[in-house]
C-alpha positions as CSV (number, residue, x, y, z in Angstrom):
1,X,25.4,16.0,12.4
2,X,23.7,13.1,10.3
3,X,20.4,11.6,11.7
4,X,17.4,10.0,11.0
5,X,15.5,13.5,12.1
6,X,14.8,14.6,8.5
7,X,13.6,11.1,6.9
8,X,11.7,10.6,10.1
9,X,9.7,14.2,9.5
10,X,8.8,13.2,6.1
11,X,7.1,10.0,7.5
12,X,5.2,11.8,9.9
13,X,4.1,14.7,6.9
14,X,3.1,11.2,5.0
15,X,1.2,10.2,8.6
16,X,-1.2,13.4,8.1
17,X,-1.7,13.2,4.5
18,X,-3.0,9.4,5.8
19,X,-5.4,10.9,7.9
20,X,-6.6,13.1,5.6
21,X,-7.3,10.6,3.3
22,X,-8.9,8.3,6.0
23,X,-11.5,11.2,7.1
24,X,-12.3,11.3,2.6
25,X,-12.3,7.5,2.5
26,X,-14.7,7.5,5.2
27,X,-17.0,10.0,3.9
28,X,-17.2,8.6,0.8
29,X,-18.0,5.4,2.2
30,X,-20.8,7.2,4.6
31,X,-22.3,8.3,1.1
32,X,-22.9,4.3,0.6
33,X,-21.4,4.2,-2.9
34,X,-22.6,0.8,-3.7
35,X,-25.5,-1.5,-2.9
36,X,-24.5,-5.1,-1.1
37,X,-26.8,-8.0,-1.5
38,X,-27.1,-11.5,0.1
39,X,-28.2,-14.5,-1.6
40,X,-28.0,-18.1,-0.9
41,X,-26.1,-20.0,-3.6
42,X,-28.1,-22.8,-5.2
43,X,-25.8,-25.1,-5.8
44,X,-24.0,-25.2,-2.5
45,X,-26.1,-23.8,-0.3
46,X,-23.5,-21.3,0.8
47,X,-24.7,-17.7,1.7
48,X,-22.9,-14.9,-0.2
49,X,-22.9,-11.4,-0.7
50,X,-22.8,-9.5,-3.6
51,X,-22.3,-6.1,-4.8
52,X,-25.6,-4.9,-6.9
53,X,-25.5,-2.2,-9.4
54,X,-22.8,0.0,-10.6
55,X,-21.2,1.4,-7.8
56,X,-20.5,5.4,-7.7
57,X,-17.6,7.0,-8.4
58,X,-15.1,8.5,-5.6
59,X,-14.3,12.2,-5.5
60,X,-11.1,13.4,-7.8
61,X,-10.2,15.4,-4.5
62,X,-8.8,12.0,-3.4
63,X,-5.7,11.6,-6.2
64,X,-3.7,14.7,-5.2
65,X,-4.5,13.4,-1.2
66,X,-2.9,9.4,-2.6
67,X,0.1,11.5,-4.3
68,X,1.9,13.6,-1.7
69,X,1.5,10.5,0.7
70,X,3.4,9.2,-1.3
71,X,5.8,11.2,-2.2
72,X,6.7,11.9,1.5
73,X,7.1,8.3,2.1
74,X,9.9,8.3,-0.8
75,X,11.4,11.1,0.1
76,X,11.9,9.6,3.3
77,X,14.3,7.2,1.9
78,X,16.3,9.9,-0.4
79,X,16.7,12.2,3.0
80,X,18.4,8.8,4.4
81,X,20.7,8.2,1.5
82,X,21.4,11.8,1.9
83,X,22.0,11.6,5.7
84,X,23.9,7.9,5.2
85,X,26.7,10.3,3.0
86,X,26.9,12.6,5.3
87,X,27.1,10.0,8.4
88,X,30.4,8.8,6.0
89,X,32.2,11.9,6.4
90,X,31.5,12.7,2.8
91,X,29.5,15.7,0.9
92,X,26.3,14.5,-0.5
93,X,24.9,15.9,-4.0
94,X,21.7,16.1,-5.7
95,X,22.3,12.9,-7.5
96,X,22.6,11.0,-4.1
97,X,18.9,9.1,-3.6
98,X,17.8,5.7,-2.5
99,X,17.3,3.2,-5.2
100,X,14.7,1.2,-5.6
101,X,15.2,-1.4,-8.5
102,X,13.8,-4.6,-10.3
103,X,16.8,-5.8,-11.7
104,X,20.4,-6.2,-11.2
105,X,21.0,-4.4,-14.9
106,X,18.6,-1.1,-13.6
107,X,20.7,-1.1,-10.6
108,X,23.9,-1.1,-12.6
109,X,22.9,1.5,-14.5
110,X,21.0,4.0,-12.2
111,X,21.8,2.6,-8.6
112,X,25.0,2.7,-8.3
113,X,25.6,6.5,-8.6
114,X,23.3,7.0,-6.3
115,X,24.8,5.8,-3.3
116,X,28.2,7.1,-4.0
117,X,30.1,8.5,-1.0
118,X,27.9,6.1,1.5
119,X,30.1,3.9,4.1
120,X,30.9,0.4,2.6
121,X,28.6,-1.1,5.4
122,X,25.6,1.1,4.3
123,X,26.1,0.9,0.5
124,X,25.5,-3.1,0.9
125,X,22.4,-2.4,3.1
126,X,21.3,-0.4,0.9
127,X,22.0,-3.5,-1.8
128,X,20.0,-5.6,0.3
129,X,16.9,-3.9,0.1
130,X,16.9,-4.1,-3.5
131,X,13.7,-5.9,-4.6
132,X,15.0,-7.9,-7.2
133,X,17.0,-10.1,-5.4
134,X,13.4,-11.5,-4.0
135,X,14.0,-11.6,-0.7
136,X,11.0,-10.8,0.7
137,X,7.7,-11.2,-1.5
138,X,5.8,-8.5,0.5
139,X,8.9,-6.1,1.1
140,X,9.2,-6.3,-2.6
141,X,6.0,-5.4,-3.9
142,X,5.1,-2.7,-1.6
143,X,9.1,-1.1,-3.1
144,X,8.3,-1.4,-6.8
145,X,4.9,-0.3,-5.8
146,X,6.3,2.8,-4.1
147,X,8.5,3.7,-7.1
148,X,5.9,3.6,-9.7
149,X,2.8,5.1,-7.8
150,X,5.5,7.8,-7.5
151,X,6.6,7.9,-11.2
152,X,3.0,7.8,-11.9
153,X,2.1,10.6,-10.0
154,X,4.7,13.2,-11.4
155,X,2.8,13.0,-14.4
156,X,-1.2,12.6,-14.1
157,X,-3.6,11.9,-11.7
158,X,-4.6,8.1,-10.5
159,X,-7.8,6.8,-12.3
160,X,-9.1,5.8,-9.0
161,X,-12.3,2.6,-9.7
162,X,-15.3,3.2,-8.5
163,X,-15.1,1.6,-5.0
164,X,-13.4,-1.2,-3.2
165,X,-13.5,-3.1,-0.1
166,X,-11.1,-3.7,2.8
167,X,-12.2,-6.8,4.0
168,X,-15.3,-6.3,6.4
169,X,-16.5,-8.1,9.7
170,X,-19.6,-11.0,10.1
171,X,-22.2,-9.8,12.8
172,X,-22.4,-11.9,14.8
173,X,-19.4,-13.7,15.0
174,X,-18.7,-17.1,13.4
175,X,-16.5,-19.7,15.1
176,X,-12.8,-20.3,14.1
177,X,-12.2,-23.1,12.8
178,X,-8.3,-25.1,13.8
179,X,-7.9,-27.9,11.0
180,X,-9.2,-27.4,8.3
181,X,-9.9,-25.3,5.1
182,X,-11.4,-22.0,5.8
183,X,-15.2,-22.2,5.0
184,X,-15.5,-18.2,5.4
185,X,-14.4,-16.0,2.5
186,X,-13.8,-12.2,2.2
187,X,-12.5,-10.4,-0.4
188,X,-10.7,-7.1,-0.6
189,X,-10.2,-4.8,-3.8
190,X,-11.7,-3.4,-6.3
191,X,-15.4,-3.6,-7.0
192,X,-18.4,-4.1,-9.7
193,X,-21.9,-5.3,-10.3
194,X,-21.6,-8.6,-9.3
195,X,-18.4,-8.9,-7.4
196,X,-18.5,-11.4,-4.5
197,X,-17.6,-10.1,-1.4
198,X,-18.0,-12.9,1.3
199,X,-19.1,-16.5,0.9
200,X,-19.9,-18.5,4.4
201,X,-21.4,-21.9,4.9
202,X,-25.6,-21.7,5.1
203,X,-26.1,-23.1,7.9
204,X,-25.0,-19.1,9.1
205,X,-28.2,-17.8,8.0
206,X,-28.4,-15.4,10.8
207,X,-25.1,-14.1,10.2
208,X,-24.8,-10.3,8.4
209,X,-21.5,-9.1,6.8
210,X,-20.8,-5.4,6.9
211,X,-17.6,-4.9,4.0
212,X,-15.5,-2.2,4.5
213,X,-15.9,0.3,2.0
214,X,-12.7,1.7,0.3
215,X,-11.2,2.9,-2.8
216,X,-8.3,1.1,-5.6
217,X,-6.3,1.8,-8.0
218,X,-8.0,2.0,-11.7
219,X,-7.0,0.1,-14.4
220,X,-3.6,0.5,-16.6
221,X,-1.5,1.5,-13.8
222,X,0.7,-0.1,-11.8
223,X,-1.4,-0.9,-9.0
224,X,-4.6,-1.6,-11.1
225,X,-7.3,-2.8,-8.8
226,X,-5.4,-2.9,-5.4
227,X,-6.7,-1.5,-2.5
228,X,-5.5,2.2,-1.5
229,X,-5.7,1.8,1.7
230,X,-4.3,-1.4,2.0
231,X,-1.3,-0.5,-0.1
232,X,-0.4,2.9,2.0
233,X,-0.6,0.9,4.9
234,X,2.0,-2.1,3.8
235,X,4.2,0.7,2.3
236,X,4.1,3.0,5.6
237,X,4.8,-0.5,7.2
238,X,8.4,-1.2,5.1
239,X,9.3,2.4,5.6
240,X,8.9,2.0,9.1
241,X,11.1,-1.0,9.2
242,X,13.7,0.3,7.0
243,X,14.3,3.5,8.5
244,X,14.8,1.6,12.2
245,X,17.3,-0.9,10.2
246,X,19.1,2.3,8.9
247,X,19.4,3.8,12.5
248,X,23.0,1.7,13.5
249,X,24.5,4.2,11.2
250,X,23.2,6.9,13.6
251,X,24.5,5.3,16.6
């Protein structure tokens, strides 16, 4: 009988391989890979952190870890095209798979076989997904960012940058402020000598920021710079969401 069993066990193989790569994360960041500095800016008077010195460079151990998380997170949706033929009545093949294109020509061409033998109902769910009808900036991305992490990783390693940082938190707290611009600034992504990581006003001069040390993608990839941790996260996120859409074809 079709169900969502089999997609829903690749997610939660892609859940471990998250964890495992939260415990290196961590450990790497416990190694204090990079130096932070504070400084007051002269010409505003704003206090500011900075990242001094080349930061190290994460362990290789961590690509292969990146990798098969996400490769169970697309083979998640390729079970559910799988399972959405079967659910039709109809015998899937090894060409049927869940596309995942950026134009209406690639989906011509590469989509459309794909869902063959799907219920009319799911083929145009499967449609709407699609991220280059632009529907939904974020949904979008974290697709195309899915498919070529994935392509990317059939065929060599991520060149992971030295560190990043996942936002972080001010000790002690600063006030919110309902209004107005934000006067607090924190960045998130790859780092350098140099990079900025949080800018507040000076009158904060107590205040400490702690960043949240992480790794990104390297340069010349498809994700060059972006956070790893971040990414996972929003992709693990759209799985999520799209696998509980699927389930009315389960009913």
């Amino acid at each position: 009988m079709a169900s969502l069993s089999g997609p829903r066990l690749k997610v939660a193989r892609a859940h471990q391989h998250l964890k495992a790569l939260e415990r290196e994360i961590q450990s790497f960041a416990k190694s204090k890979p990079c130096n932070v500095v504070s400084e007051f800016d002269p010409k505003t008077g704003e206090k500011v952190w900075r990242v001094q010195g080349n930061p190290a460079t994460p362990p290789v151990t961590l690509s292969p870890i990146i990798g098969d998380t996400l490769y169970n997170f697309r083979s998640a949706f390729d079970h559910l095209a799988w399972q959405l033929v079967d659910a039709n009545g109809q015998t899937p093949t090894r060409f049927n798979a869940f596309p995942i294109c950026d134009s209406p020509e690639d989906f011509k061409r590469n989509g459309r076989s794909k869902i063959k033998g799907m219920s009319r109902e799911a083929k145009t769910a499967v449609k709407w997904y699609q991220p280059y009808y632009g529907r939904h900036s974020y949904r979008d991305s974290m697709l195309l960012w899915l498919e070529a992490l994935c392509n990317t990783d059939k065929h060599r390693h991520f060149n992971l940058v030295a560190a990043a940082t996942d936002g972080g938190i001010f000790n002690p707290g600063l006030p919110v402020i309902v209004g107005s611009s934000n006067p607090y600034s924190i960045y998130e992504g790859a780092v350098e000598e140099g990079t900025e990581l949080a800018r507040i006003p000076g009158e904060y001069v107590d205040v400490q920021f702690y960043p949240a040390i992480g790794i990104a993608f390297g340069q010349g990839g498809p994700a060059a710079r972006e956070s790893v941790r971040l990414i996972l996260a929003g992709i693990n996120a759209i799985v999520e969401f799209i696998l509980n859409d699927f389930s009315r074809f389960f009913a």
